[in-house]
C-alpha positions in Angstrom: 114.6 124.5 99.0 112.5 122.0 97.1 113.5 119.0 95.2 112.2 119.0 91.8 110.7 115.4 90.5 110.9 113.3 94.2 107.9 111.8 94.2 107.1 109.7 97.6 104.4 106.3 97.1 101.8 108.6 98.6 102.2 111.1 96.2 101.7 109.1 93.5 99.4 107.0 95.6 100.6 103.3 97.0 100.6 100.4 94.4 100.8 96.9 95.1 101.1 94.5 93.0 98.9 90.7 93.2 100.4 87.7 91.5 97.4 85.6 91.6 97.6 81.6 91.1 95.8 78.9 91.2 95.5 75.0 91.1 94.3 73.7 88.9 95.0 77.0 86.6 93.2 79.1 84.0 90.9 79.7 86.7 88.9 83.6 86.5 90.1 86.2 88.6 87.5 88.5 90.1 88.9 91.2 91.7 86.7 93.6 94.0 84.0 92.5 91.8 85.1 92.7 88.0 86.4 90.1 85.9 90.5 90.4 85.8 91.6 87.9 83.8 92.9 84.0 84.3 95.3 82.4 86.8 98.3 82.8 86.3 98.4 86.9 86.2 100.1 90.1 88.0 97.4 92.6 88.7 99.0 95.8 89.8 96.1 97.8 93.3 96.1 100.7 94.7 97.2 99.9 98.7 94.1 99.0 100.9 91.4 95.9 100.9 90.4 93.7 98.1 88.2 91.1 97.3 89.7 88.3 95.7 87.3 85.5 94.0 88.3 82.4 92.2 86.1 80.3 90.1 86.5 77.8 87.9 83.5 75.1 86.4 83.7 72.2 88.8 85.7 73.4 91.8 84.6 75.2 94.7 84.7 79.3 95.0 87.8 80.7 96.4 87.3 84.2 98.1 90.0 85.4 100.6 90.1 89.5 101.5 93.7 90.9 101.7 95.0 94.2 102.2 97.9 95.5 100.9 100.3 98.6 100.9 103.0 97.9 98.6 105.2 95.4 96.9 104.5 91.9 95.0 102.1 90.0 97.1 101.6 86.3 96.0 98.1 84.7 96.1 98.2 81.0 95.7 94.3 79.5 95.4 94.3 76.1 96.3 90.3 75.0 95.0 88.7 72.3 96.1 86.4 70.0 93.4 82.9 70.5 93.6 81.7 66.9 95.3 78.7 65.9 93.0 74.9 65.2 94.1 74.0 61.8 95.1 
């Protein structure tokens, strides 16, 4: 006997979901190499690794790889400012 409309996270395949921050904000998102948007934002992934990349103009790149399976994960980027040629 089945059971019509059960549906198990690997059926449907495994979703995470990234709320991605960052200070200072309204930095870009990059995820796993296209443009996602602007901190703050939610990006819902499928479970496995990602690339995350921050960048904002006068702040250091923040890249971290994370892996997920499911659930809210929070990201919190914490750049550092660019120090400026002497």
């Amino acid at each position: 006997m089945s059971v019509e409309g059960a549906r198990t996270a690997t059926d449907v395949g495994a979703q995470a979901t990234l709320e991605i921050s960052s200070v200072p904000l309204a930095a870009e998102i990059e995820l796993d190499g296209s443009f996602s948007g602007n901190t703050p934002s939610s990006i819902g992934v499928a479970a496995g690794e990602h690339t995350i990349r921050i960048s904002k103009p006068g702040f250091k790149v923040w890249e971290r790889k994370i892996k997920t399976s499911t659930g809210d994960v929070k990201v919190v980027a914490e750049m550092e400012p660019e120090t400026a040629a002497k």
